[in-house]
N, C-alpha and C positions, 0 to 999 in steps of 0.2 A: 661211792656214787652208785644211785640207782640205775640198773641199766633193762633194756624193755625188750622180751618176747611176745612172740605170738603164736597161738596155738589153732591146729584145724581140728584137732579133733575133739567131738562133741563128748561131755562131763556132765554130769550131778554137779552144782556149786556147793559144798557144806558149810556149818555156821562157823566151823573151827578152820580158819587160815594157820599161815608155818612160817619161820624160817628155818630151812635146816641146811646146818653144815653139813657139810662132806667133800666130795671133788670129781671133779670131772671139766670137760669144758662144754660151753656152751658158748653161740650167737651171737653177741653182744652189740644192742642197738641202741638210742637215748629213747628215754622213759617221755612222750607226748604228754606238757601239761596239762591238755584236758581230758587228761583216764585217771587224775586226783579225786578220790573221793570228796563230794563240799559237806562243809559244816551246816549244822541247823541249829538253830535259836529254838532251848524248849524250857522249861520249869526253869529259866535261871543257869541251863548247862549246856554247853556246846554238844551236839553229837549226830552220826550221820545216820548210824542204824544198830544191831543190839551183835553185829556178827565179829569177834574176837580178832588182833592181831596177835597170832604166837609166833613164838622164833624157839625151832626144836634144833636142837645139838648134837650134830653123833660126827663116828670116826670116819677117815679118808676109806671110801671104798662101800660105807653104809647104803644096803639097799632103799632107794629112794619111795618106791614103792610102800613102804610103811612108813612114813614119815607121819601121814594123818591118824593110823589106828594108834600109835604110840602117844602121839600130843593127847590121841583123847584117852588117855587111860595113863595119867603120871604117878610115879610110884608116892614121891613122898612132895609135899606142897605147902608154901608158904603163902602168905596175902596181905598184900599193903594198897592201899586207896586213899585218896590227899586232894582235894583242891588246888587247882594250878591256877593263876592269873599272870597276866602278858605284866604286871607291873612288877612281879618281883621272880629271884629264882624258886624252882621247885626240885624235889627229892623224894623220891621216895627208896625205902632197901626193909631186905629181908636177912633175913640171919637162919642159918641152921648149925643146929647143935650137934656135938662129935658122935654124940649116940645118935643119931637120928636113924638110921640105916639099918638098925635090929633093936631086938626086945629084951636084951639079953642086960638092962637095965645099967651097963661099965661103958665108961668112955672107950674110945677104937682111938689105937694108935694112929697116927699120921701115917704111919709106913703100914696102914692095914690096906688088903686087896680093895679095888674100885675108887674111883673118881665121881669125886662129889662135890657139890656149893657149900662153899664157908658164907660166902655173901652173895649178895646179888644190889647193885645200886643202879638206879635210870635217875638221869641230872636234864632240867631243860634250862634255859639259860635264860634271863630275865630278859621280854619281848619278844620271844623265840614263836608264843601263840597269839592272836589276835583278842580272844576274850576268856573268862573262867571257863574252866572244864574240870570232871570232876573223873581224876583216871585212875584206874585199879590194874594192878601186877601181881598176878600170879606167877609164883618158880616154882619149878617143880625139879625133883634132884632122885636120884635111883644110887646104885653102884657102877654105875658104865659109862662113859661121856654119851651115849645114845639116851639115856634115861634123862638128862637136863634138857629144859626148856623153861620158856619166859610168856605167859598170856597178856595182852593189854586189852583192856577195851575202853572207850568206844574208838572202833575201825571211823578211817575217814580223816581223823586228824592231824595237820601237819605242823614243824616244827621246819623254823627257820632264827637264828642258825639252826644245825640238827642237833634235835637231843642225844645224849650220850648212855648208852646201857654197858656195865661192867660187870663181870663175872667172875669173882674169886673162886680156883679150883682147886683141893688136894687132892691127892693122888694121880694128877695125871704128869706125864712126862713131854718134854718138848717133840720126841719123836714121834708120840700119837698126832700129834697137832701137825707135822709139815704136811703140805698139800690142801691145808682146811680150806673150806669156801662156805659162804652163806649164801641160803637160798631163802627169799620172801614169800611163802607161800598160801593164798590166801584163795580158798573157793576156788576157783577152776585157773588159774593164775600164779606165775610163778617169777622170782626176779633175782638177780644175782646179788649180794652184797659183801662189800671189803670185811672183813675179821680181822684186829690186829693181837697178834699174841707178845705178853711182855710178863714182867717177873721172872721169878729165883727157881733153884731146885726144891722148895718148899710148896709156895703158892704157884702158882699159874694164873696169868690173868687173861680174858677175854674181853677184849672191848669192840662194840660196835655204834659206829653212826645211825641215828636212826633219825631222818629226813619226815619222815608220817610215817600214821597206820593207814597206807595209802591201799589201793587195789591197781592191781596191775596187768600182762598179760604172759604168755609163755612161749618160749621158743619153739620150732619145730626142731631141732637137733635133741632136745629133752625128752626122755620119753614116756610115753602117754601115760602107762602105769603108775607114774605117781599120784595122778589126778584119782585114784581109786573105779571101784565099778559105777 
C-alpha cells in the first residue's frame, strides 16, 4: 500500500522519478486521492506528461542520496513497449542473457560474482485502466543489486486492481534482501512501498504491487539529500 510524505524542503523536480529499495524507517501517512496524477486524452493514448516512473534497487543500508544519479546512468538495459486496453489483460517482460555482464564473449556461471536480472515481467489485469495507453519498460541490470532498476512511462497513470511488476534475480542471496523496503521516488517526492521476496537458492524473486505511476510527496523523517542539489 501506498503510504504519503511530506516534504519542507525546497528541490529542483527531475524528469527521472525512483523507487528505490533499501531500509530505514519512515512517517507513514495515507497517500490523499487528489495528489494522483490525471490522465489526458491525446493522438488515441492515454497520458499525463513525458516525466518517467523508475523503481531503482539497491541493498539494506544503500546511500539514499544517489539513488537519481544511478537511475540515470544504468549499466546494462533492456526495452519492451505494448499497447494496454481496459478490455483485455497486458504484459509485457524483458529477458537478459547470461553473458550480458562483460565482453568476454562465454556464458557466466550462475555461481559467478554479482547479482543480476534473468527477467523482468509487469502484468495489469484486464479492466485494471480506464482506456488504451501505450506503456514502455525499461530494466536496467549491472553486477550489484544497486545497479537494477525498472523505468515506465507515461507517469500519471493508475492501475486498479494494481499492476504486478516481477523480478527474476541470480546471484543474490536471501540475507542481502532482509530489511528491504521500496521507496517511489519521483521529482521532488518520495513514497514507501511493500516488496515481497520469494523463490529457491537459485532464483530470487522480487515482486511489487504497483497501484500507478502516480506522483506523490515526502516525509520529514527522510532526508533532504535524496532529493539531489
Amino acid at each position: 500500500m501506498f503510504k504519503r510524505y511530506i516534504i519542507k524542503a525546497v528541490c529542483t523536480a527531475l524528469a527521472l522519478g525512483g523507487l528505490l529499495v533499501g531500509c530505514g524507517g519512515v512517517n507513514q501517512q495515507p497517500l490523499a486521492p487528489e495528489r494522483a496524477a490525471t490522465l489526458q486524452r491525446g493522438g488515441g493514448s492515454a497520458y499525463s506528461n513525458d516525466n518517467p516512473f523508475t523503481l531503482v534497487f539497491a541493498p539494506k543500508g544503500f546511500d539514499l542520496s544517489k539513488a537519481r544519479a544511478r537511475a540515470a546512468k544504468p549499466t546494462l538495459v533492456r526495452e519492451a513497449t505494448g499497447l494496454f486496453s481496459p478490455r483485455r489483460y497486458g504484459r509485457l517482460e524483458v529477458r537478459f542473457n547470461r553473458d550480458d555482464d562483460d565482453d568476454d564473449g562465454d556464458d557466466d556461471d550462475d555461481d559467478g560474482d554479482g547479482v543480476r536480472v534473468q527477467r523482468a515481467t509487469f502484468e495489469v489485469k484486464k479492466g485494471a485502466i480506464d482506456r488504451e495507453v501505450e506503456i514502455s519498460m525499461s530494466v536496467f541490470s549491472g553486477s550489484a543489486l544497486k545497479d537494477i532498476g525498472v523505468k515506465f512511462t507515461p507517469s500519471g497513470l493508475k492501475f486498479n486492481p494494481p499492476a504486478t511488476l516481477e523480478l527474476n534475480l541470480r546471484g543474490a542471496d536471501r540475507k542481502d534482501l532482509q530489511g528491504l523496503k521500496c521507496y517511489h521516488i519521483e521529482g521532488s517526492e518520495v513514497t514507501e512501498i511493500s516488496v515481497k521476496v520469494t523463490g529457491n537458492k537459485k532464483t530470487l524473486i522480487l515482486t511489487v504491487e504497483v497501484p500507478g505511476f502516480s506522483i506523490y510527496s515526502l516525509g520529514d523523517e527522510l532526508i533532504p539529500e535524496v532529493l539531489g542539489p
